[in-house]
mmCIF file of the N, C-alpha and C atoms, coordinates in Angstrom:
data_MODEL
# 
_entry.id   MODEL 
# 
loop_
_atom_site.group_PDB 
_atom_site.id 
_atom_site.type_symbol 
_atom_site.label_atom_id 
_atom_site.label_alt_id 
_atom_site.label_comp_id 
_atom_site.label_asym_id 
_atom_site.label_entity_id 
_atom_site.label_seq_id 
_atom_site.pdbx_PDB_ins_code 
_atom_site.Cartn_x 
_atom_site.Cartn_y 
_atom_site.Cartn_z 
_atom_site.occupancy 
_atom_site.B_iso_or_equiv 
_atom_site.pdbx_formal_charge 
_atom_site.auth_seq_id 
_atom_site.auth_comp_id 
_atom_site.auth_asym_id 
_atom_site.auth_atom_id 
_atom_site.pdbx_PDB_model_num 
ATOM 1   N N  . UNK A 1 1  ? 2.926  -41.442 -5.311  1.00 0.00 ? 1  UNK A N  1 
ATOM 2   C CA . UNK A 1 1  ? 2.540  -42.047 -6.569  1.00 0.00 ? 1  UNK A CA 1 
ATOM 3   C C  . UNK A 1 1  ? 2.569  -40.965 -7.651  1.00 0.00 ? 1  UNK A C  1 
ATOM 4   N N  . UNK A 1 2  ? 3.218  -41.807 -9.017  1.00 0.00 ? 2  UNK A N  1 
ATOM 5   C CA . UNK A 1 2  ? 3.073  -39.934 -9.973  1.00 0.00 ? 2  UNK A CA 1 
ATOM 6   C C  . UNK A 1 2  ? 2.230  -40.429 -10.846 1.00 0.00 ? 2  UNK A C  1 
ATOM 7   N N  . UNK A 1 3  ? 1.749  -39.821 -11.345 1.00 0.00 ? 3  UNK A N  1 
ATOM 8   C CA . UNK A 1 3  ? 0.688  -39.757 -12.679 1.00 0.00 ? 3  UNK A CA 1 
ATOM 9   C C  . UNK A 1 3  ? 1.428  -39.505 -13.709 1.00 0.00 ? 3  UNK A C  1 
ATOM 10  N N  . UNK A 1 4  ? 1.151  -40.073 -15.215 1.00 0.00 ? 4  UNK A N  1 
ATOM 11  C CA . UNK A 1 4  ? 1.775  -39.812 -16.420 1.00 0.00 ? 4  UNK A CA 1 
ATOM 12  C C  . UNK A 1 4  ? 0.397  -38.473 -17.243 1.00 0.00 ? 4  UNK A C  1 
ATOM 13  N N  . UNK A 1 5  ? 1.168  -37.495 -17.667 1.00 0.00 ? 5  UNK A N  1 
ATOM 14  C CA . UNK A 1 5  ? 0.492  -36.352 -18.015 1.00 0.00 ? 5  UNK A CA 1 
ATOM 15  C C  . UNK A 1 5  ? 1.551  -35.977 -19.003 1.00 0.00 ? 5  UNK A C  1 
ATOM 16  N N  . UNK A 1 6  ? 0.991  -34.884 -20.522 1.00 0.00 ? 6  UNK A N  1 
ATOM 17  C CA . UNK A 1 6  ? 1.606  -34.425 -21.488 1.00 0.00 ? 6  UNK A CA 1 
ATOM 18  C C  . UNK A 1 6  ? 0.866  -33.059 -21.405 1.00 0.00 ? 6  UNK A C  1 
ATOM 19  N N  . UNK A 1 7  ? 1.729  -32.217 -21.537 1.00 0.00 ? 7  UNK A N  1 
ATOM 20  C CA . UNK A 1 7  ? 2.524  -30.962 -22.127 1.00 0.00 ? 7  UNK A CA 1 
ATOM 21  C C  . UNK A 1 7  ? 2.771  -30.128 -23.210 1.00 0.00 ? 7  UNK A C  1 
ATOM 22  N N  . UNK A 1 8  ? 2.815  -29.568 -23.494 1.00 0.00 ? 8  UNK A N  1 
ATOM 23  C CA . UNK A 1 8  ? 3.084  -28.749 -24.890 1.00 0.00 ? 8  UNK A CA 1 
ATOM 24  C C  . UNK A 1 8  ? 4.008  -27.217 -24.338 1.00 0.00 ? 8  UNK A C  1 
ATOM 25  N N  . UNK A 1 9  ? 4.907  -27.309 -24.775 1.00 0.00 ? 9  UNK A N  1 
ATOM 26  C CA . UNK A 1 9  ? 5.965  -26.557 -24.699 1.00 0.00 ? 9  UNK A CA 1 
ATOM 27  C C  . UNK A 1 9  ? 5.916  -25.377 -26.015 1.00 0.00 ? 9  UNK A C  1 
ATOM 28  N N  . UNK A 1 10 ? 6.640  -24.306 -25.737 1.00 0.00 ? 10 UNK A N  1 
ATOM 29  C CA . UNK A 1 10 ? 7.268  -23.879 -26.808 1.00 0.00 ? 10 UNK A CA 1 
ATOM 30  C C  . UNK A 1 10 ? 8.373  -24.016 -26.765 1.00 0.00 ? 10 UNK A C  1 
ATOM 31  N N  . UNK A 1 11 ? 8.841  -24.296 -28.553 1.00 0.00 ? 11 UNK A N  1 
ATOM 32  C CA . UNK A 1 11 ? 10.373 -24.695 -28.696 1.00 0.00 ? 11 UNK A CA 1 
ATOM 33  C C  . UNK A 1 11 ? 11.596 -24.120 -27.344 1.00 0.00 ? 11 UNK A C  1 
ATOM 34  N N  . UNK A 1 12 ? 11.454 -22.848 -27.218 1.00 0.00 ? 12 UNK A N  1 
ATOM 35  C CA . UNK A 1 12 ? 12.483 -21.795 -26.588 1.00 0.00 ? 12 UNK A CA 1 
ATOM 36  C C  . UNK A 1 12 ? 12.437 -22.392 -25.316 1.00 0.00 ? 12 UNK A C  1 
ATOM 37  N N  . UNK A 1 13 ? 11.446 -22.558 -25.065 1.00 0.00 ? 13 UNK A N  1 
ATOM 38  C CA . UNK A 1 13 ? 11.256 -23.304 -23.496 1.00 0.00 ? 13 UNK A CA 1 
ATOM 39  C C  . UNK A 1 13 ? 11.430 -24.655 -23.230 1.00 0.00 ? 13 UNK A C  1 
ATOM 40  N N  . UNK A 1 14 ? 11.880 -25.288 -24.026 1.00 0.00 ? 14 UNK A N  1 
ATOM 41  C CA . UNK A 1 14 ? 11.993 -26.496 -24.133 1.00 0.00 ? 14 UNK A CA 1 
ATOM 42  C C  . UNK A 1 14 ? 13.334 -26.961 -23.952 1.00 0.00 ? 14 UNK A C  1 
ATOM 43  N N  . UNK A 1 15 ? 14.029 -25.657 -25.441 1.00 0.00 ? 15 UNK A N  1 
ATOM 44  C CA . UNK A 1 15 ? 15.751 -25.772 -25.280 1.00 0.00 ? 15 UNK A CA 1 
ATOM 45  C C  . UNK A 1 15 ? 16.437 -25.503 -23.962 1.00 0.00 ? 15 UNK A C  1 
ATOM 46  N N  . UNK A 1 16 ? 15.594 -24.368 -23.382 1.00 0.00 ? 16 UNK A N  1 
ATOM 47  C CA . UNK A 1 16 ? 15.912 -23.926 -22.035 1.00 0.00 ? 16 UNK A CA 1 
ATOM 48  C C  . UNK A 1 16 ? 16.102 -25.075 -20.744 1.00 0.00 ? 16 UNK A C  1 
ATOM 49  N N  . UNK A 1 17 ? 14.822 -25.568 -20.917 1.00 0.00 ? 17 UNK A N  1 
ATOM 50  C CA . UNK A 1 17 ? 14.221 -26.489 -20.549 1.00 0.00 ? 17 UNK A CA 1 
ATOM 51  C C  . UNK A 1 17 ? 15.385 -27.456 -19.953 1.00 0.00 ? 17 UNK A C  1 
ATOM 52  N N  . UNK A 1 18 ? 15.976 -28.160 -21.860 1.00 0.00 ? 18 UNK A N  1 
ATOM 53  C CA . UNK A 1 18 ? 16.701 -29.016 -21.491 1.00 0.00 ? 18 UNK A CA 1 
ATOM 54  C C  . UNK A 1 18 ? 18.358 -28.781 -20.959 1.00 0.00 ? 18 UNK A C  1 
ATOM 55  N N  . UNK A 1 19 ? 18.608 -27.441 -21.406 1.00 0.00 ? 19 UNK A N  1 
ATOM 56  C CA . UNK A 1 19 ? 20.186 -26.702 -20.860 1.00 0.00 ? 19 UNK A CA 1 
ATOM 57  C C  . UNK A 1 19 ? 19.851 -27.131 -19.404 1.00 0.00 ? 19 UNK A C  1 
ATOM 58  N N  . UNK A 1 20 ? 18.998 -26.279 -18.804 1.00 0.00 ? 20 UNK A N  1 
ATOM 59  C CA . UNK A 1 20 ? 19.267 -26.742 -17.007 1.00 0.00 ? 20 UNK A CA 1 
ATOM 60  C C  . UNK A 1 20 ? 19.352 -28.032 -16.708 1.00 0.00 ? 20 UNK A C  1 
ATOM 61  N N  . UNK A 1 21 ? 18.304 -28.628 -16.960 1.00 0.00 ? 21 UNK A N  1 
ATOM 62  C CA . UNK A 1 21 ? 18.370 -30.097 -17.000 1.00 0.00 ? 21 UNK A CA 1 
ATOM 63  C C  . UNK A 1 21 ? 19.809 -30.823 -16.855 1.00 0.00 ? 21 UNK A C  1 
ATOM 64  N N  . UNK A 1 22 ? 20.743 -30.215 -18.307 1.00 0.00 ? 22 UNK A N  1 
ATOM 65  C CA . UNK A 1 22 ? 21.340 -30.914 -18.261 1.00 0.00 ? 22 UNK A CA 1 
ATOM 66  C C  . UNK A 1 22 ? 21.021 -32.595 -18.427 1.00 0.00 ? 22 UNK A C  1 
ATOM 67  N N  . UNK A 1 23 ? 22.226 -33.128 -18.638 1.00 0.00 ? 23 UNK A N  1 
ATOM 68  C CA . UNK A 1 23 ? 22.404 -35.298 -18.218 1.00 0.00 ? 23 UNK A CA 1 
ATOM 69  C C  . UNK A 1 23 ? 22.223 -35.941 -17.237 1.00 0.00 ? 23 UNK A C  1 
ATOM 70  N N  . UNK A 1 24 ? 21.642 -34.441 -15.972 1.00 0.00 ? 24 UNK A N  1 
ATOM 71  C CA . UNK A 1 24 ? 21.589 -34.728 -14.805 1.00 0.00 ? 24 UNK A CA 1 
ATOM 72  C C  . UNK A 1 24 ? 20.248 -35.161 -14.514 1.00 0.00 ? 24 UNK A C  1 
ATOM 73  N N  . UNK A 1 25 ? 19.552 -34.506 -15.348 1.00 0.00 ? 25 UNK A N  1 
ATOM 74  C CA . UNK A 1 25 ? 17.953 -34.746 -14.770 1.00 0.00 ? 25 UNK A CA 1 
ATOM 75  C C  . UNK A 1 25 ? 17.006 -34.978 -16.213 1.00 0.00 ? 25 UNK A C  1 
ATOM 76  N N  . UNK A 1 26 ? 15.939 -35.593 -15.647 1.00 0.00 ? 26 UNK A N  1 
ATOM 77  C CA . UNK A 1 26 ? 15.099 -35.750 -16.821 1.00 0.00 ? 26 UNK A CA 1 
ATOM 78  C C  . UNK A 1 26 ? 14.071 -34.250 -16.970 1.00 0.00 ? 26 UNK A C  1 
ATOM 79  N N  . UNK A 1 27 ? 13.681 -34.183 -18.229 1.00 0.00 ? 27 UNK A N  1 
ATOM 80  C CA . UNK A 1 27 ? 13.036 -32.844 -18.506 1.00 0.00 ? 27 UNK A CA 1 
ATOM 81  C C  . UNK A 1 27 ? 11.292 -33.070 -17.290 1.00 0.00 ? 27 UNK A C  1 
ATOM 82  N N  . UNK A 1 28 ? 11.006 -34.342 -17.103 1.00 0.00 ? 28 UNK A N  1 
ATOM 83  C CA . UNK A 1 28 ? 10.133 -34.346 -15.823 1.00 0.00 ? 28 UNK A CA 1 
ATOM 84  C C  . UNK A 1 28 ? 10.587 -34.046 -14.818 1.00 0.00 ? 28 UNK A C  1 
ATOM 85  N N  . UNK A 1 29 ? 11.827 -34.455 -14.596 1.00 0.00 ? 29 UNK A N  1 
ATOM 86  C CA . UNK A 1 29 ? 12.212 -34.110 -13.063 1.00 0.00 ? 29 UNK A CA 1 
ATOM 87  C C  . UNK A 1 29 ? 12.303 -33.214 -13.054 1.00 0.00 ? 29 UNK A C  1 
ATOM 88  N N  . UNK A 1 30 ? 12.703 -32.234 -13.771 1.00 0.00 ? 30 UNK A N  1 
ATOM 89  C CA . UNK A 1 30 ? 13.256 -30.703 -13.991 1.00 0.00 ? 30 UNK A CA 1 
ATOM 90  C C  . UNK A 1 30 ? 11.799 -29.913 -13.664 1.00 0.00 ? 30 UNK A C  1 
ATOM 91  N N  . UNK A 1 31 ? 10.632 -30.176 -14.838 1.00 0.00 ? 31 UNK A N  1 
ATOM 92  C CA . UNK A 1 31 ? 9.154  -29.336 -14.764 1.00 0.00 ? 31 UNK A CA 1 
ATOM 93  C C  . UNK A 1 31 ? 9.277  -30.234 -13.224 1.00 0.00 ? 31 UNK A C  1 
ATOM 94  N N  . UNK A 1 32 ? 9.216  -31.184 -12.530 1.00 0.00 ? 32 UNK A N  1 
ATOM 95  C CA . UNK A 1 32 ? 8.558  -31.192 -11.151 1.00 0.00 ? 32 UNK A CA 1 
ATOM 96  C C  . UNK A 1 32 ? 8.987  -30.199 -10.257 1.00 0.00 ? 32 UNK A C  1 
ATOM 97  N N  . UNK A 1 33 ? 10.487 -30.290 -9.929  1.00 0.00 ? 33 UNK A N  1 
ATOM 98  C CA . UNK A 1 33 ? 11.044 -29.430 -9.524  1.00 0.00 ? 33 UNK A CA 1 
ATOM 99  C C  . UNK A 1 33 ? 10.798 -27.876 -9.396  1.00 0.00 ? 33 UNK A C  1 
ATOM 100 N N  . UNK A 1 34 ? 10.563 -27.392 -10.854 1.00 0.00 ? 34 UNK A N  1 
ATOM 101 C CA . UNK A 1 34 ? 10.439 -26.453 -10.792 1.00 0.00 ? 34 UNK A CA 1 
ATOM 102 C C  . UNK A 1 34 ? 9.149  -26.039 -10.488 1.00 0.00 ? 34 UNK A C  1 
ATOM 103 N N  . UNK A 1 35 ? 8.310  -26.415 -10.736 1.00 0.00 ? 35 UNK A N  1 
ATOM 104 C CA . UNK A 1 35 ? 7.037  -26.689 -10.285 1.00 0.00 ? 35 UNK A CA 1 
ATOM 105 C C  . UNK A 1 35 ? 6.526  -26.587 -8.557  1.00 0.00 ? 35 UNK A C  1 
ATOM 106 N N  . UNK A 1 36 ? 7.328  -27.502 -7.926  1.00 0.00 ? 36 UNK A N  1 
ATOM 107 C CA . UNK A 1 36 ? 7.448  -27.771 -6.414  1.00 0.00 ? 36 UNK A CA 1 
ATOM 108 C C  . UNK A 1 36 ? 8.281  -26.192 -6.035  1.00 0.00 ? 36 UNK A C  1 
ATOM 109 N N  . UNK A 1 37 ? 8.728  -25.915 -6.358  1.00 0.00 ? 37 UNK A N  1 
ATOM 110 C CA . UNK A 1 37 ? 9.625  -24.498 -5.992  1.00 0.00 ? 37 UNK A CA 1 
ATOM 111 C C  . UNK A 1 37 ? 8.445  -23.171 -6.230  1.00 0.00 ? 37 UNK A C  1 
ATOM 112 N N  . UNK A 1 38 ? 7.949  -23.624 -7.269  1.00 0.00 ? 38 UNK A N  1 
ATOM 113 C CA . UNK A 1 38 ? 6.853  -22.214 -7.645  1.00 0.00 ? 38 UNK A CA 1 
ATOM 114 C C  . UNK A 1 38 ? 5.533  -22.509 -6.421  1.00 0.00 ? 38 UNK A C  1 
ATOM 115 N N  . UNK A 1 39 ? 5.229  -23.837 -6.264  1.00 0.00 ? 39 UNK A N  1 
ATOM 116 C CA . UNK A 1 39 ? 3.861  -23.861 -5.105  1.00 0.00 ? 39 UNK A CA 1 
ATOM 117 C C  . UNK A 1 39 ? 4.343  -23.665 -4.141  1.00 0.00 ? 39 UNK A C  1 
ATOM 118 N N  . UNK A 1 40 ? 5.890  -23.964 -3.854  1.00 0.00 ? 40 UNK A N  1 
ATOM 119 C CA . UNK A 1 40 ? 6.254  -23.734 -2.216  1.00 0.00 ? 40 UNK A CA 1 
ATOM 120 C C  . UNK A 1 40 ? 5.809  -21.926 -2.195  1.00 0.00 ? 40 UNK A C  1 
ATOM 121 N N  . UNK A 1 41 ? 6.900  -21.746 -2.903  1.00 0.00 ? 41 UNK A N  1 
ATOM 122 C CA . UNK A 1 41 ? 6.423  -20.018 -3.395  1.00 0.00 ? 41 UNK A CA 1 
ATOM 123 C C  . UNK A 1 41 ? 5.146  -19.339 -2.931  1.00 0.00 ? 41 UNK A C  1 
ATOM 124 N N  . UNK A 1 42 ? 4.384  -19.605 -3.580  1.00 0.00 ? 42 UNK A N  1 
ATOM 125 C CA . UNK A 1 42 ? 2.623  -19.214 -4.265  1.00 0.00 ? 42 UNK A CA 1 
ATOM 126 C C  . UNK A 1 42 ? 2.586  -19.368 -2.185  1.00 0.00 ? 42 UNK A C  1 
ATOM 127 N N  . UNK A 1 43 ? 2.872  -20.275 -1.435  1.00 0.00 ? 43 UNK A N  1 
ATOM 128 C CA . UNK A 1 43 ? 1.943  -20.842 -0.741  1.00 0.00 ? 43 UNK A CA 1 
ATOM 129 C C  . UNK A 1 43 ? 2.876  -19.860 0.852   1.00 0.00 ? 43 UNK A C  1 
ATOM 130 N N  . UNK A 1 44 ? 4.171  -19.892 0.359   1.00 0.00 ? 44 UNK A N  1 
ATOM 131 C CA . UNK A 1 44 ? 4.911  -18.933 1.490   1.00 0.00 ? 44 UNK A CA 1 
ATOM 132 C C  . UNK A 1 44 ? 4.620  -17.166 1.055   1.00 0.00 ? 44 UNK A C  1 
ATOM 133 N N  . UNK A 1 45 ? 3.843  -16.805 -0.269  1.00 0.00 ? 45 UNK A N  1 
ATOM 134 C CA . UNK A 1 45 ? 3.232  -15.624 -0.487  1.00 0.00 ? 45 UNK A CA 1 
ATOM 135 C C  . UNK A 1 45 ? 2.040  -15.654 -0.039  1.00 0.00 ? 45 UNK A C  1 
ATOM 136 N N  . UNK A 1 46 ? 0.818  -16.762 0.087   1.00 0.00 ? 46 UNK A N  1 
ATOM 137 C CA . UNK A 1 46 ? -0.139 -16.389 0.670   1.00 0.00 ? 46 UNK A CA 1 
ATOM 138 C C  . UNK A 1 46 ? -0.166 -16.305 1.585   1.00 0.00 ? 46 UNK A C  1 
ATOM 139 N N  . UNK A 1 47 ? 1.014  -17.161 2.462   1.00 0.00 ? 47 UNK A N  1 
ATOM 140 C CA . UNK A 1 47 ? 1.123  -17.057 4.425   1.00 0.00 ? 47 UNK A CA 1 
ATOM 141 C C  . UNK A 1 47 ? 1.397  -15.474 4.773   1.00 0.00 ? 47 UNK A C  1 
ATOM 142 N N  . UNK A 1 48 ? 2.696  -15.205 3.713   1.00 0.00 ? 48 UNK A N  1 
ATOM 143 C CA . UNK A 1 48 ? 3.125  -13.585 4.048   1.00 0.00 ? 48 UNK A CA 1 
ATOM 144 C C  . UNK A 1 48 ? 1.920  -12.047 3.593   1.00 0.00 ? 48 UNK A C  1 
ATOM 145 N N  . UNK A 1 49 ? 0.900  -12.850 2.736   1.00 0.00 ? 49 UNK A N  1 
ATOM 146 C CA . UNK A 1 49 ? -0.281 -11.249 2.187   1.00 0.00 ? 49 UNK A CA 1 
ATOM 147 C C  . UNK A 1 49 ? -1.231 -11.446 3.750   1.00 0.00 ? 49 UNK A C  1 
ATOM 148 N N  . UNK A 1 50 ? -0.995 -13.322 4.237   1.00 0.00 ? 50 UNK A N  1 
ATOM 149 C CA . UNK A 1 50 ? -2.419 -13.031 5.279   1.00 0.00 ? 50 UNK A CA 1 
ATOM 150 C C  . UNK A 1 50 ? -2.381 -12.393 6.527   1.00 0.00 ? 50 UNK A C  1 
ATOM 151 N N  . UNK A 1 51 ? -0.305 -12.126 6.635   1.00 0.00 ? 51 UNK A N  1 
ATOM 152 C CA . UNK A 1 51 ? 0.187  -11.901 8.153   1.00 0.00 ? 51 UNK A CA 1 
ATOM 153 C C  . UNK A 1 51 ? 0.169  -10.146 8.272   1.00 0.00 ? 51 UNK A C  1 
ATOM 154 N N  . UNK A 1 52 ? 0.402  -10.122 6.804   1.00 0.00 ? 52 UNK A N  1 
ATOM 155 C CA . UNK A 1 52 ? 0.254  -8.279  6.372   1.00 0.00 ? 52 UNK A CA 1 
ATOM 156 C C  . UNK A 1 52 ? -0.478 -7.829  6.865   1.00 0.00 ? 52 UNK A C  1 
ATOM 157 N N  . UNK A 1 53 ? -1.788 -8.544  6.516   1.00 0.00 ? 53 UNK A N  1 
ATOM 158 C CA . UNK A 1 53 ? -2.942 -8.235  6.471   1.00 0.00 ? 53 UNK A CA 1 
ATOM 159 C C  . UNK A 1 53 ? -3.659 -7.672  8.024   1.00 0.00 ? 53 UNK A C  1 
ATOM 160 N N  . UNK A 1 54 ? -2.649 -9.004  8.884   1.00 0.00 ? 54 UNK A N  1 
ATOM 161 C CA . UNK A 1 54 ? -3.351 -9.194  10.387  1.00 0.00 ? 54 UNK A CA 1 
ATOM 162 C C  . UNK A 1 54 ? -2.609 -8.039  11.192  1.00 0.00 ? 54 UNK A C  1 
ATOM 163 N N  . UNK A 1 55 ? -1.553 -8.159  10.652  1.00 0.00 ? 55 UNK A N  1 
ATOM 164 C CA . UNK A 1 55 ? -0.359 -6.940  10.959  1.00 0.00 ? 55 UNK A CA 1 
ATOM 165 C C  . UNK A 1 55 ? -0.743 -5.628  11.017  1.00 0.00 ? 55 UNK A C  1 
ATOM 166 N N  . UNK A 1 56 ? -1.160 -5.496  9.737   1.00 0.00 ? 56 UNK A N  1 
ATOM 167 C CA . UNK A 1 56 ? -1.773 -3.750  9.344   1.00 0.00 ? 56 UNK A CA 1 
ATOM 168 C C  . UNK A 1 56 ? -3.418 -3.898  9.893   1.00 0.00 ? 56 UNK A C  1 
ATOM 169 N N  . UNK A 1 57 ? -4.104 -4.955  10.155  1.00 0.00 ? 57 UNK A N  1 
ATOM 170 C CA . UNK A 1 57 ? -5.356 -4.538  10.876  1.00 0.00 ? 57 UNK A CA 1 
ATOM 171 C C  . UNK A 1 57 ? -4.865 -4.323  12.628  1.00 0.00 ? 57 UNK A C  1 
ATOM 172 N N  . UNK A 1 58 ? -3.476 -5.072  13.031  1.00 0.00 ? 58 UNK A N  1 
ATOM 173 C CA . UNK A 1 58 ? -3.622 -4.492  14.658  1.00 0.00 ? 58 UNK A CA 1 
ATOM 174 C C  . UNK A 1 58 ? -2.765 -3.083  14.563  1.00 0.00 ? 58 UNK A C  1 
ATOM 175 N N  . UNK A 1 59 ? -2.210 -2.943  13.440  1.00 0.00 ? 59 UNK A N  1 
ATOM 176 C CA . UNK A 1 59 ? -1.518 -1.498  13.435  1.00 0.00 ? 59 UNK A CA 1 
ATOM 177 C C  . UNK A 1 59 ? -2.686 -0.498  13.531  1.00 0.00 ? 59 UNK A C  1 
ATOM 178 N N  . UNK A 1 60 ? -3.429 -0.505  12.842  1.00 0.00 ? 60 UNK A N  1 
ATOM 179 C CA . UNK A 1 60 ? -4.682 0.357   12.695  1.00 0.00 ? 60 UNK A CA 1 
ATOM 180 C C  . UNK A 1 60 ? -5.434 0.281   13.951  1.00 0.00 ? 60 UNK A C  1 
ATOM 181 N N  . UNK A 1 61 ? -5.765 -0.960  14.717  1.00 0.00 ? 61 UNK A N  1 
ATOM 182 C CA . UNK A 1 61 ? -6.204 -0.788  15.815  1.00 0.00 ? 61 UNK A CA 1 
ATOM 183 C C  . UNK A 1 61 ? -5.559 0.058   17.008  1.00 0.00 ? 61 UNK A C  1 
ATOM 184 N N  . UNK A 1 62 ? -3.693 0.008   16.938  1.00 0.00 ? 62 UNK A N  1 
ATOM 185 C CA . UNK A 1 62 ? -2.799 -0.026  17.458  1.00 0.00 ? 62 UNK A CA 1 
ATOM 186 C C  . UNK A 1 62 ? -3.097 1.438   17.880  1.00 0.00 ? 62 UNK A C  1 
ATOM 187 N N  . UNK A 1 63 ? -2.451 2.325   16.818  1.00 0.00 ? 63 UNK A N  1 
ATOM 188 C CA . UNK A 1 63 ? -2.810 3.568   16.132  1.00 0.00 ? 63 UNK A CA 1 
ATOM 189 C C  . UNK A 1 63 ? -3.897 4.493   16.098  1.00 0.00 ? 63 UNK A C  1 
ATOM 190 N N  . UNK A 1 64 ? -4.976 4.002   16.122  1.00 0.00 ? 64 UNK A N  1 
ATOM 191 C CA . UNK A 1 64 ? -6.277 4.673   16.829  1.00 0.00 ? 64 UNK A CA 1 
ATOM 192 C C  . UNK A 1 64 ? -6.069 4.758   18.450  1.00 0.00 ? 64 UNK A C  1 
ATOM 193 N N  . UNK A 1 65 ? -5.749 3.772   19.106  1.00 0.00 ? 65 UNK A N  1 
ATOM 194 C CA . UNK A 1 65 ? -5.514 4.075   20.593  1.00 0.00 ? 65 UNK A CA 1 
ATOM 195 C C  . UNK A 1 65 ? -4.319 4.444   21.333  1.00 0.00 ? 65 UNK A C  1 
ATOM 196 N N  . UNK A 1 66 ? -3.348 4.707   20.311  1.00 0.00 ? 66 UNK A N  1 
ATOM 197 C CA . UNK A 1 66 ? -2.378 5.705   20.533  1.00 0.00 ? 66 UNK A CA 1 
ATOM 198 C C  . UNK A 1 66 ? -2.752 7.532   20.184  1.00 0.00 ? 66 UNK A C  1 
ATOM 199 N N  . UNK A 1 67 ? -3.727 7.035   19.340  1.00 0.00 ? 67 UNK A N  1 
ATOM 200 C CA . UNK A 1 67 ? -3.856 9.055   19.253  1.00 0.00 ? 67 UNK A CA 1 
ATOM 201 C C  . UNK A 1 67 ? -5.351 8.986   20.040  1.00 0.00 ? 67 UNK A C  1 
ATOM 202 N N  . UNK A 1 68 ? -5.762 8.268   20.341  1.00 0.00 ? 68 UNK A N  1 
ATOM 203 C CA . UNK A 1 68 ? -6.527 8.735   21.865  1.00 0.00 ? 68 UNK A CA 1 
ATOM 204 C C  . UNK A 1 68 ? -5.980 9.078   23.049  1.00 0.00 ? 68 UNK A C  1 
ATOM 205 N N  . UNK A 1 69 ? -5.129 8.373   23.046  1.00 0.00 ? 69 UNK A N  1 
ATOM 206 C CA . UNK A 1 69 ? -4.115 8.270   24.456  1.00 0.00 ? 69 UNK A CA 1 
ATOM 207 C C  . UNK A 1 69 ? -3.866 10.094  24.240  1.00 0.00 ? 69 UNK A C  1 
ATOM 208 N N  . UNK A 1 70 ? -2.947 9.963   23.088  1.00 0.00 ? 70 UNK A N  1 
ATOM 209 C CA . UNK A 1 70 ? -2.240 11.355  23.103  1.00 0.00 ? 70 UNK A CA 1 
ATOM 210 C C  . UNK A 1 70 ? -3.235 12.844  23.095  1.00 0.00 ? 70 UNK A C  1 
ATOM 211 N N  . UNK A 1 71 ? -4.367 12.091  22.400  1.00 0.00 ? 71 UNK A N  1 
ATOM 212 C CA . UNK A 1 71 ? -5.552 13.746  22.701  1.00 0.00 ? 71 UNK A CA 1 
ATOM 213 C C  . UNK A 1 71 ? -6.127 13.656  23.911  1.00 0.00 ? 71 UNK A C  1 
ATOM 214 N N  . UNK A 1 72 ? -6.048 13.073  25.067  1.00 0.00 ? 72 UNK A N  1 
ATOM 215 C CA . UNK A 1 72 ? -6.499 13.118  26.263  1.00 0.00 ? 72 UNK A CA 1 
ATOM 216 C C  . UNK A 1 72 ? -5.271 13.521  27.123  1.00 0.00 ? 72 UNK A C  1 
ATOM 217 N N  . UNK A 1 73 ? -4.071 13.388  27.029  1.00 0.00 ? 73 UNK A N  1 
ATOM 218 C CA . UNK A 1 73 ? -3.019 13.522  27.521  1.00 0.00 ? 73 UNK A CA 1 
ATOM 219 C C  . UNK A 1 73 ? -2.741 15.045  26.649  1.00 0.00 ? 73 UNK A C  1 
ATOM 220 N N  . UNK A 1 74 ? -2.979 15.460  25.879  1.00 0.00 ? 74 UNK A N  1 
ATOM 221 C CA . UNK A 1 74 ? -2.355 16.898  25.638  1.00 0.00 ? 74 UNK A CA 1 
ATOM 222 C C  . UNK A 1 74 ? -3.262 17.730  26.369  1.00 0.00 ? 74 UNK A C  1 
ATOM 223 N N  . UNK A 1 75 ? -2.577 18.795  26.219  1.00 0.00 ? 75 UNK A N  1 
ATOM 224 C CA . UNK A 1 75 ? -3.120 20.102  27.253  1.00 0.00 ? 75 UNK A CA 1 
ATOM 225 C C  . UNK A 1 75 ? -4.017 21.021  26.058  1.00 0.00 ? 75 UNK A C  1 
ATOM 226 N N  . UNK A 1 76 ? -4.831 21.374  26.474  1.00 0.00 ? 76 UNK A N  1 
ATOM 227 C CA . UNK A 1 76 ? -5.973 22.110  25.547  1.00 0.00 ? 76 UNK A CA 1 
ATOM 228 C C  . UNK A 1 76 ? -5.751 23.244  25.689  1.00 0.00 ? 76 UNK A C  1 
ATOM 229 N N  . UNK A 1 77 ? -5.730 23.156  24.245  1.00 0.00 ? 77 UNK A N  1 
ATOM 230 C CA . UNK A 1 77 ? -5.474 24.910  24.006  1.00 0.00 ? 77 UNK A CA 1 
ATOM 231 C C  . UNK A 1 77 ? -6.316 26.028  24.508  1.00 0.00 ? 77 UNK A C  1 
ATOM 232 N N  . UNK A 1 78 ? -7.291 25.853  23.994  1.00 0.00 ? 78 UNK A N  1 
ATOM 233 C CA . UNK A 1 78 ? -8.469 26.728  24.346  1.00 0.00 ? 78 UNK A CA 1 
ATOM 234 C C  . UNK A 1 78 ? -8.480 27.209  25.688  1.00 0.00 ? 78 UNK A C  1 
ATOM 235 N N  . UNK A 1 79 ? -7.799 26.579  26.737  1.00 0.00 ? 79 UNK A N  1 
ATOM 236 C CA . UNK A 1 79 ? -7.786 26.783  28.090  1.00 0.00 ? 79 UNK A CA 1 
ATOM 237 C C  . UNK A 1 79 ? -7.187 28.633  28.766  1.00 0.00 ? 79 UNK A C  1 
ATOM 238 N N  . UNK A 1 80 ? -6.739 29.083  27.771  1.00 0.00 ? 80 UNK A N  1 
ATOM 239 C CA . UNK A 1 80 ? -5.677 29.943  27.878  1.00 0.00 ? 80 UNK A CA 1 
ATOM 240 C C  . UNK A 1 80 ? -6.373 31.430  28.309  1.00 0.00 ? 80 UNK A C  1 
# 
């Protein structure tokens, strides 16, 4: 179902607006469109900051128990 809603443009964005558009599309279909492209966006950037996120917290976990590994496994100096 769509809802009827108004807008306020600036001129430049408007002309723009209607070049892509083109005879092909209406200047709504066009803002939906483009619109639907920017939330897909927004929403495949918040999936990719939250995987970073989970990514670089098991790296860090990762990484602490790799340089444990390796200071129990090296040979001590002091031994000499």
């Amino acid at each position: 179902m769509k809802a009827k809603t108004s807008i306020t443009l600036s001129r430049d964005v408007l002309v723009q607006l209607d070049r892509m558009a083109g005879s092909k599309y209406s200047r709504s279909a066009m803002i939906e469109q483009v619109l639907r492209e920017y939330l897909k966006e927004r929403a495949r950037a918040a999936i990719a900051a939250r995987d970073l996120e989970r990514i670089n917290a098991a790296a860090d976990e990762l990484t602490a128990e790799a340089l444990d590994a390796l200071e129990y496994q090296a040979p001590d100096d002091d031994r000499d």
